[in-house]
N, C-alpha and C positions, 0 to 999 in steps of 0.2 A: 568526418563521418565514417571512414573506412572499419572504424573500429566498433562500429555499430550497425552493420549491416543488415542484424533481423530487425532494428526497429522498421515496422511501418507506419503510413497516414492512419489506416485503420488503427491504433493502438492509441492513439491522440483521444481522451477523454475529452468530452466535447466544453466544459469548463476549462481546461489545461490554461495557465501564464505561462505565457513563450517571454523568453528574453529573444533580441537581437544583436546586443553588444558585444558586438565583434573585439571590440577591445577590452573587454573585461577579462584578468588575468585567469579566471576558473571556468570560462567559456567551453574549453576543451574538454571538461571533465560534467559539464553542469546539464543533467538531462532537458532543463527549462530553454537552452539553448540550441542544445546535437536536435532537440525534436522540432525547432525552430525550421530548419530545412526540411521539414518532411511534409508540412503544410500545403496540402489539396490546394492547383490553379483556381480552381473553381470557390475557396475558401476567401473572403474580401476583406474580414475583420474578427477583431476577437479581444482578448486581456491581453498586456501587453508589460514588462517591467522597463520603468522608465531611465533615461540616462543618468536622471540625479543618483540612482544609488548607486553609481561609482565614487559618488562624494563619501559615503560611506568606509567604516572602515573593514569591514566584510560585507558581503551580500545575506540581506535573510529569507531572499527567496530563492538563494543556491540548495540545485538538488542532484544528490549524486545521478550519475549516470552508471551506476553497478548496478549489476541484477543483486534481487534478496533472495533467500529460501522463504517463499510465501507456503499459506500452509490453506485449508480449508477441508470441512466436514469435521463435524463434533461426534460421532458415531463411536468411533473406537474411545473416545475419551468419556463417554457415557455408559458403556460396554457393563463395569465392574460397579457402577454406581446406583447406591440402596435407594431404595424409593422415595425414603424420607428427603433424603437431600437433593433428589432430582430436579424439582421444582422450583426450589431456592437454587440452587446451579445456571438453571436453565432464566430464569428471572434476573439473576447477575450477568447473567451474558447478553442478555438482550439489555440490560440498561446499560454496559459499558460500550456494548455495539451502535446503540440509540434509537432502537426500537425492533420491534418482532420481527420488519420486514428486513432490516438488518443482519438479525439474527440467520434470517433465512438465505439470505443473500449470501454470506461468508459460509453456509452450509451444504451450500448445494456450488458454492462455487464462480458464481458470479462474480464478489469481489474476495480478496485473495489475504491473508491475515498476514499484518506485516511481523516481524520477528520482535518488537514490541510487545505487540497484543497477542502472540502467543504464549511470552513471557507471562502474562499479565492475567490469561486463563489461566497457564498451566500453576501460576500461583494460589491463585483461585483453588483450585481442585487439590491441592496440598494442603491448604489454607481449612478445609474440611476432613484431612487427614488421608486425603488417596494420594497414593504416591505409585503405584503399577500403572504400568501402559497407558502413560502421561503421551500419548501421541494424537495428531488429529489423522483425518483420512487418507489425506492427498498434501502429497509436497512438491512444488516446483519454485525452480529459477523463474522470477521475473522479475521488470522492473520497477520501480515503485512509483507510481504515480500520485501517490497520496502524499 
């Protein structure tokens, strides 16, 4: 854990799969486990990944424990863009996001666009022929939880 010292309990989405497997060889590196000890006393039960998937030959619920460059707010990427295609723009973001409140959500900041789905707008917005100041609002280090 030493090497992870800003995670806190508060950062624990409250869905989150905790691994325990202490003897699982990616334990050390695997965020499903480092956040495993961070688990509120007052916390009794929750998902949990079972011992069989050591019988496995990888784990498919291993998740780094590296921060990403998450990105949110769509403003600056809207900035340069004609009326005509705003609509369709803003229509494709909300169904790849999965709905308006999603939309809003990754806009204002709440949840945080992984460097997939930034890929995957900024293709978008190419895809229609803008190629200028492809950036979203806000960029930070965090961890992925998703």
């Amino acid at each position: 854990m030493e090497n992870y010292k800003d995670l806190t309990s508060e950062m624990l989405p409250a869905s989150w799969l905790f691994c325990f497997l202490d003897s699982c060889p990616q334990a050390g590196q695997c965020l499903r486990h480092i956040s495993s000890e961070l688990i509120p006393d007052n916390r009794n039960f929750g998902k949990a990944i079972y011992p069989t998937v050591l019988k496995q030959h990888s784990c498919e619920f291993f998740k780094s424990a590296r921060k990403m460059k998450g990105a949110y707010g769509f403003n600056t990427l809207f900035k340069e863009v004609k009326s005509k295609d705003e609509k369709i723009l803003r229509d494709c973001l909300k169904d790849y996001l999965g709905s308006h409140t999603g939309y809003y959500r990754y806009h204002h900041g709440a949840k945080v666009l992984s460097p997939e789905q930034q890929d995957w707008i900024i293709s978008l917005f190419k895809h229609y022929g803008y190629t200028d100041n492809l950036n979203f609002d806000h960029y930070c280090y965090v961890y992925n939880w998703q």
